[in-house]
N, CA, C and O atoms as a MOPAC input file, in Angstrom:
PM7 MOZYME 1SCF
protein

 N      0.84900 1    -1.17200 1     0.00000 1
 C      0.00000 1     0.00000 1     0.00000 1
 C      0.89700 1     1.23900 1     0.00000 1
 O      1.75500 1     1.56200 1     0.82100 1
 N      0.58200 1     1.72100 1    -0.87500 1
 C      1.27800 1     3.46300 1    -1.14400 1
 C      0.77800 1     4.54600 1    -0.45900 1
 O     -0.44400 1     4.69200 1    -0.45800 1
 N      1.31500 1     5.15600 1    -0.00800 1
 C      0.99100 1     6.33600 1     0.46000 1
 C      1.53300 1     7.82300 1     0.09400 1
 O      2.73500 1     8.05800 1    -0.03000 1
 N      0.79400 1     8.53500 1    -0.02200 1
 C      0.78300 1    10.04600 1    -0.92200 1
 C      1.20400 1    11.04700 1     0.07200 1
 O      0.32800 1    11.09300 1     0.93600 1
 N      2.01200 1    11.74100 1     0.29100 1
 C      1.75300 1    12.87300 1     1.22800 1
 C      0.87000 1    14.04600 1     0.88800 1
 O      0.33600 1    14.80700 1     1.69400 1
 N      0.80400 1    14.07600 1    -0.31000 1
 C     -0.15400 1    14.77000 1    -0.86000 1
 C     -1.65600 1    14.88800 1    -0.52900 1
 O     -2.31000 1    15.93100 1    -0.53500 1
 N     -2.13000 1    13.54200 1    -0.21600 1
 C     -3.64400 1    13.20500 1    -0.04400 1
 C     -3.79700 1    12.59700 1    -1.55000 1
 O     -2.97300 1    12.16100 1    -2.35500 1
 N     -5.09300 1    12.74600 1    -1.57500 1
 C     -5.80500 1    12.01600 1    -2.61000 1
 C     -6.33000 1    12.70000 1    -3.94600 1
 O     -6.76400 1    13.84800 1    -3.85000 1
 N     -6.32100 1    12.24400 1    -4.84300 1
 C     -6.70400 1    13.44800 1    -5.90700 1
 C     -8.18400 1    14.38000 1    -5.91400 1
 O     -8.32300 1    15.49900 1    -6.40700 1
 N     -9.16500 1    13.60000 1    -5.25100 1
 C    -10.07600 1    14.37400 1    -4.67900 1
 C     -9.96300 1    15.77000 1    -3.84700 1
 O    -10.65900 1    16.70500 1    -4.24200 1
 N     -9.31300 1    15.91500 1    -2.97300 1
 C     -9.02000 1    16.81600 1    -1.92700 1
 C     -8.21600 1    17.98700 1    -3.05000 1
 O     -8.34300 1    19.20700 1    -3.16100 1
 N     -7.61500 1    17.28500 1    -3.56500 1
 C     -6.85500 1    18.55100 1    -4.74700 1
 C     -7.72800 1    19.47300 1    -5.93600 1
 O     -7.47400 1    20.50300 1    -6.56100 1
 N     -9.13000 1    18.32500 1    -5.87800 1
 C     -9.54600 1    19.17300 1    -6.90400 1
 C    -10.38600 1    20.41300 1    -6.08800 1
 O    -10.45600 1    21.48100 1    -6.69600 1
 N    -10.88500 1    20.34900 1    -5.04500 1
 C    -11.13000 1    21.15700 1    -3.95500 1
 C    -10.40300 1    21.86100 1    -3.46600 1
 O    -10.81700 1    22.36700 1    -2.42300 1
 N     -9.93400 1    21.99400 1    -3.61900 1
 C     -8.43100 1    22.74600 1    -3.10200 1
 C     -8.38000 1    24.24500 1    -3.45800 1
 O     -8.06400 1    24.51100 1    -4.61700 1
 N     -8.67700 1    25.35500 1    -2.53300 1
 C     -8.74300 1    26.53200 1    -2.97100 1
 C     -7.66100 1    27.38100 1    -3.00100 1
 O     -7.41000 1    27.77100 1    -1.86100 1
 N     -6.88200 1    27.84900 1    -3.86900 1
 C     -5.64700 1    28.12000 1    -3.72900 1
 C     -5.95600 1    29.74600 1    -2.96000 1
 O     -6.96000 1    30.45700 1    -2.92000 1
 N     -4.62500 1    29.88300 1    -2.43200 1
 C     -4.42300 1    30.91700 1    -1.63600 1
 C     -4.46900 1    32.15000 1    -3.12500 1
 O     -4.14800 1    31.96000 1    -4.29900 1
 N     -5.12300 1    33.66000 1    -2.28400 1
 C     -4.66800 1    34.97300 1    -3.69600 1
 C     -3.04800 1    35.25300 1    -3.43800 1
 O     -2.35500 1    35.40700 1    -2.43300 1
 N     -2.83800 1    35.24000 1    -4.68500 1
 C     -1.52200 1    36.45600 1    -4.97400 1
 C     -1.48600 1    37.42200 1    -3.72700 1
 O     -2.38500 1    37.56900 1    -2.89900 1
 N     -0.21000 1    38.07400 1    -3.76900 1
 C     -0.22600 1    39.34900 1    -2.29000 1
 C      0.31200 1    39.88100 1    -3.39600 1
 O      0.62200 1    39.37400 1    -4.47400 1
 N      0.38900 1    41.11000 1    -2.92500 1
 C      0.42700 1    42.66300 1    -3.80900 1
 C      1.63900 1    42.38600 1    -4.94000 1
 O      1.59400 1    42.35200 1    -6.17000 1
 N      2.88000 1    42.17900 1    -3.86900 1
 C      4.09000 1    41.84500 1    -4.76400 1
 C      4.14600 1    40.66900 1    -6.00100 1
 O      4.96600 1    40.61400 1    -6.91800 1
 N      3.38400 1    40.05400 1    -5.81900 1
 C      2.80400 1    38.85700 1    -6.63100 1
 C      2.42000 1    39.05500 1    -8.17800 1
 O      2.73100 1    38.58000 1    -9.27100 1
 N      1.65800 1    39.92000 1    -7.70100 1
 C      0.27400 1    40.59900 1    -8.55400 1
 C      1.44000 1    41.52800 1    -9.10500 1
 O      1.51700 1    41.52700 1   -10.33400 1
 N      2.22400 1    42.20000 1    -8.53600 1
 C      2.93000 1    43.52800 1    -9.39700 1
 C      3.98200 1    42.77000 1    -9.94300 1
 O      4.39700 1    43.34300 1   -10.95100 1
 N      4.57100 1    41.76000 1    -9.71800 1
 C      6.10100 1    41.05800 1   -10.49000 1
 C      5.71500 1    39.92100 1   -11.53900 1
 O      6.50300 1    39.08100 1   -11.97300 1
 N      4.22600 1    40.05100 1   -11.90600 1
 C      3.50600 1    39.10500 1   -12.87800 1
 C      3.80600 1    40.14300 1   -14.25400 1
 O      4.47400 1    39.96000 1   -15.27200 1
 N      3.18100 1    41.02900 1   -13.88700 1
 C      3.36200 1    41.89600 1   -15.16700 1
 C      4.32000 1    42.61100 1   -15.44200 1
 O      4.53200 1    42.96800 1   -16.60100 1
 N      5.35400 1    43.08000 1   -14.07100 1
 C      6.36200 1    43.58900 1   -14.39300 1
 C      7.66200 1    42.71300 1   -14.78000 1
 O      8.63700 1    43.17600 1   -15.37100 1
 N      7.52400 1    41.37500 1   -14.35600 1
 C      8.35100 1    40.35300 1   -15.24400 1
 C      8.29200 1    40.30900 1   -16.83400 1
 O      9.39000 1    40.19600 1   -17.37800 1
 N      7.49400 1    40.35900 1   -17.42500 1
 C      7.50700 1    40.24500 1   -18.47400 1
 C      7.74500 1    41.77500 1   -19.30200 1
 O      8.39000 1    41.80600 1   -20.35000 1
 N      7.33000 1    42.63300 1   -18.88300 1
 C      8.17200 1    43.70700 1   -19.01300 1
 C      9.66000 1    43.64200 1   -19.43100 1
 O     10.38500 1    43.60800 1   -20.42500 1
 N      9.68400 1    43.64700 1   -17.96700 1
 C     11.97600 1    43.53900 1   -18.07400 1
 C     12.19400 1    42.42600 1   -18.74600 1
 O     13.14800 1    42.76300 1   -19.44800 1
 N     11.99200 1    41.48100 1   -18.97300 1
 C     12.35400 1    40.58800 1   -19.41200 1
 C     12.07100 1    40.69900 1   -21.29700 1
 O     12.64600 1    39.96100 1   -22.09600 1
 N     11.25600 1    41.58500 1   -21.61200 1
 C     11.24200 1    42.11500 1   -23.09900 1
 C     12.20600 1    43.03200 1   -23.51700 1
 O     12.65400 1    43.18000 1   -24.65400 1
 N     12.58100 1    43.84100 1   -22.14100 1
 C     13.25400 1    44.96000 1   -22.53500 1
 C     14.94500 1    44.34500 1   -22.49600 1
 O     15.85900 1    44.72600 1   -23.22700 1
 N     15.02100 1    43.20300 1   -21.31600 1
 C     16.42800 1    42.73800 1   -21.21900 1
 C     16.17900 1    41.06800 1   -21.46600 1
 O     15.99100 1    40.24600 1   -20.56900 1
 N     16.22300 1    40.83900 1   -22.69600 1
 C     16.32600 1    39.25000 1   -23.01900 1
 C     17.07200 1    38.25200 1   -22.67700 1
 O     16.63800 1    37.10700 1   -22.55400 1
 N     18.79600 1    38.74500 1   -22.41000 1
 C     19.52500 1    38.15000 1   -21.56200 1
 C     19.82100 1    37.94400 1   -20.27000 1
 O     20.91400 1    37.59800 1   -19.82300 1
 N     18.57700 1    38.21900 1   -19.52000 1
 C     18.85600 1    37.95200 1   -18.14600 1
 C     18.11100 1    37.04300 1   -17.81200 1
 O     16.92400 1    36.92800 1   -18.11700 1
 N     19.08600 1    35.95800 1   -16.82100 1
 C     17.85400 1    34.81600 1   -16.57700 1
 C     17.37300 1    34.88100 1   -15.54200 1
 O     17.95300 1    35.46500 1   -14.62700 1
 N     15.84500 1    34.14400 1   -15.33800 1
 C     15.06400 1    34.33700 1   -14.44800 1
 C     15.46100 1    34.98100 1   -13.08900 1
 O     15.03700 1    36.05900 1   -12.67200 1
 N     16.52600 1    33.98200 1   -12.33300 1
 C     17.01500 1    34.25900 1   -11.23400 1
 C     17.27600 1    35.92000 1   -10.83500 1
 O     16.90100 1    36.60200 1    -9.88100 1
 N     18.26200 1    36.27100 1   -12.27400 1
 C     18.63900 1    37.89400 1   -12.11800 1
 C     17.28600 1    38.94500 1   -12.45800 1
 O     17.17900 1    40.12800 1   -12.13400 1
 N     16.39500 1    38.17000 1   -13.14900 1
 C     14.71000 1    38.83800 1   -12.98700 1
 C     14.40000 1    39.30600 1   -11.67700 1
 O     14.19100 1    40.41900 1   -11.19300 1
 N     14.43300 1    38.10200 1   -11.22800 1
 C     13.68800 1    38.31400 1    -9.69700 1
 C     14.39200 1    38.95000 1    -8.63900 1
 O     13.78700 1    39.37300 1    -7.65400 1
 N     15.58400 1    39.04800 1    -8.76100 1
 C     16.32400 1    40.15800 1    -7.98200 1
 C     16.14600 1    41.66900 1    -8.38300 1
 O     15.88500 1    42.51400 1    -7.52700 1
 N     16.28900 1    41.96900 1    -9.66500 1
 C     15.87100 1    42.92500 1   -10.15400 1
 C     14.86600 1    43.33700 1    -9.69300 1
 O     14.85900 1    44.29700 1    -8.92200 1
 N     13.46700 1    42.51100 1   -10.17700 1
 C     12.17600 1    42.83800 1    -9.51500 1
 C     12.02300 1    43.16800 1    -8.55700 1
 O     11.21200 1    44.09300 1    -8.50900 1
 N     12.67600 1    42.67800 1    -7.04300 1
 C     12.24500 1    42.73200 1    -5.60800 1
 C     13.03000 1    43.88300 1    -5.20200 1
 O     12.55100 1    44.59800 1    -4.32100 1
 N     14.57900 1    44.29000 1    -5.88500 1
 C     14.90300 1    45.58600 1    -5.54200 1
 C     13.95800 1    46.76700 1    -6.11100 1
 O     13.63100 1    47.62900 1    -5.29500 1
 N     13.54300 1    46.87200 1    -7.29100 1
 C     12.46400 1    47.69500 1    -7.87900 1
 C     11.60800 1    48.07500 1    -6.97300 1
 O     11.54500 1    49.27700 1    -6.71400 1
 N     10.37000 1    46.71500 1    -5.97400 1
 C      9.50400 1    46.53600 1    -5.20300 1
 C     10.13400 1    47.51100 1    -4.16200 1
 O      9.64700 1    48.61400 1    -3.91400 1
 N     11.24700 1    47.01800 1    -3.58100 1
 C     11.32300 1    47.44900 1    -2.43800 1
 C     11.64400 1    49.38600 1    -2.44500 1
 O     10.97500 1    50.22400 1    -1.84000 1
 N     12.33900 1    49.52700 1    -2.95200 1
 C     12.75300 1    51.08500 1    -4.08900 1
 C     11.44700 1    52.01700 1    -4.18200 1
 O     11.38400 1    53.21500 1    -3.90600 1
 N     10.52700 1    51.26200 1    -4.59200 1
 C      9.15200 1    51.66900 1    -5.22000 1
 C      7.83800 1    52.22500 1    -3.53500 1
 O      7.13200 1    53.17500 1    -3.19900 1
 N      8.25900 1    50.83000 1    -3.01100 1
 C      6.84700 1    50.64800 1    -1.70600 1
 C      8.06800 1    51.74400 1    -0.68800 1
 O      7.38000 1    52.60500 1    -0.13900 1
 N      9.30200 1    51.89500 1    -0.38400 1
 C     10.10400 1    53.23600 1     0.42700 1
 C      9.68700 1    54.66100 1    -0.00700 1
 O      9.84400 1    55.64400 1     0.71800 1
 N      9.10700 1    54.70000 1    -1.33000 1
 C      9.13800 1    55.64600 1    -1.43300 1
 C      7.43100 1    55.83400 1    -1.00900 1
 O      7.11300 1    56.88000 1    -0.44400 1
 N      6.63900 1    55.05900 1    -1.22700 1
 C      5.29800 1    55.08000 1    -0.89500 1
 C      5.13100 1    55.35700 1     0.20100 1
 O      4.22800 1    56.16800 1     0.41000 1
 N      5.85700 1    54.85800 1     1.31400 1
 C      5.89100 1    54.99100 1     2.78300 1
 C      6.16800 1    55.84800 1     3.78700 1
 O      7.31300 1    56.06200 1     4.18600 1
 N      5.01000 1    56.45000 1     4.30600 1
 C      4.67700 1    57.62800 1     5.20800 1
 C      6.07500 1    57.53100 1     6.21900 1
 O      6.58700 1    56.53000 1     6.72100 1
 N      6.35000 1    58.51500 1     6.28300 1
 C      7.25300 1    58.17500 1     7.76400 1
 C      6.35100 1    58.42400 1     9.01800 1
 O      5.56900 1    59.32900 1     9.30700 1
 N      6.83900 1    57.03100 1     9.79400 1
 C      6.00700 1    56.83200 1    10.68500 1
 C      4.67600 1    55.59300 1    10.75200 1
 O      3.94800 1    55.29000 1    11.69800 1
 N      4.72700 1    55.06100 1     9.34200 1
 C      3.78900 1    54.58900 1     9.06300 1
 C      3.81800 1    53.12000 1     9.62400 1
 O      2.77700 1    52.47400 1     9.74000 1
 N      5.19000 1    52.55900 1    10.00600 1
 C      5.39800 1    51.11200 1    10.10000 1
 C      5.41000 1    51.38800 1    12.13000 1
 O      5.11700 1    50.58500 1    13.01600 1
 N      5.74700 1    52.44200 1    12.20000 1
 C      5.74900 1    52.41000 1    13.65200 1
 C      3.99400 1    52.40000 1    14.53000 1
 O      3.62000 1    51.79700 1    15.53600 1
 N      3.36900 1    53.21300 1    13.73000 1
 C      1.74200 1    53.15400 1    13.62900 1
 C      1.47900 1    51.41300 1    13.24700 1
 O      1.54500 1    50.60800 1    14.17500 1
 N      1.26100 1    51.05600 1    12.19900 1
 C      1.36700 1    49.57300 1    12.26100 1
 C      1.19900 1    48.68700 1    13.09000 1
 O      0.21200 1    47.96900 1    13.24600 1
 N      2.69100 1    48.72500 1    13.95800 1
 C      3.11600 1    47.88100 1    14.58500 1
 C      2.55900 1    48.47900 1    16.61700 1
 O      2.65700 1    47.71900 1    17.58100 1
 N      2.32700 1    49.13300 1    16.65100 1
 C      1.20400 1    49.91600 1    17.71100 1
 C     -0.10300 1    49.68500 1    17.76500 1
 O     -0.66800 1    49.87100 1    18.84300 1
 N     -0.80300 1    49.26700 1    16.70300 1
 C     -1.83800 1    48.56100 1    16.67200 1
 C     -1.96100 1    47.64200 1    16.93800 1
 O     -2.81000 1    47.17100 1    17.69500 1
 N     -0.74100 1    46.89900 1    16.11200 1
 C     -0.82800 1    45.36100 1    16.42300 1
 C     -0.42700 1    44.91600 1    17.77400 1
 O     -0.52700 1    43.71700 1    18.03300 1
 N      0.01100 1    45.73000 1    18.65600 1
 C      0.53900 1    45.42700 1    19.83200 1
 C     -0.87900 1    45.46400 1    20.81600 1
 O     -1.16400 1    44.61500 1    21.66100 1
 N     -1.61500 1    46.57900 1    20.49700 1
 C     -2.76400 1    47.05300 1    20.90300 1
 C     -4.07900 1    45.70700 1    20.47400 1
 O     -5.03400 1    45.42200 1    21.19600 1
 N     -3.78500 1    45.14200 1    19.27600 1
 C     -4.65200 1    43.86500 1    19.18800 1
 C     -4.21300 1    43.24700 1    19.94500 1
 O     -5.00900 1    42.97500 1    20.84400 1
 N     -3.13500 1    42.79200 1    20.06800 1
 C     -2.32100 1    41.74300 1    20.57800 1
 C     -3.41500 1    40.89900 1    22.07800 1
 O     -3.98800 1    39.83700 1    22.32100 1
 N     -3.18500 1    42.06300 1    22.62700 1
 C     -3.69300 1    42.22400 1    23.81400 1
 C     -4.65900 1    41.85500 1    24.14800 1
 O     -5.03700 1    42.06900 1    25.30000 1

């Protein structure tokens, strides 16, 4: 008798996949972008590219003060 760690193919077709998170959703379309504009870079150097971009991009979005607010709430749920 075999056993799957997976489960059974039933349970898979049920299976509701988790959504994309923001960065997800933005390095779908912006992959293929860079990757038109720079043909020789492979995936790996994509995705570095991409996540410095992300991160470059969401610093500049970011209130000062905004992660300290955040994390004051959550302390305040916490509770």
């Amino acid at each position: 008798m075999s056993t799957n760690c997976r489960g059974s193919g039933d349970k898979r077709a049920a299976h509701v996949k988790r959504p994309m998170n923001a960065f997800m959703v933005w390095a779908q379309a912006a992959r293929r972008r860079l990757a038109d504009q720079h043909p020789q870079l492979h995936n790996a150097e994509l995705s570095k590219t991409l996540g410095k971009l992300w991160r470059c991009e969401l610093g500049k979005l970011r209130a000062p003060g905004h992660v300290e607010r955040g994390e004051s709430s959550f302390m305040i749920f916490k509770l």
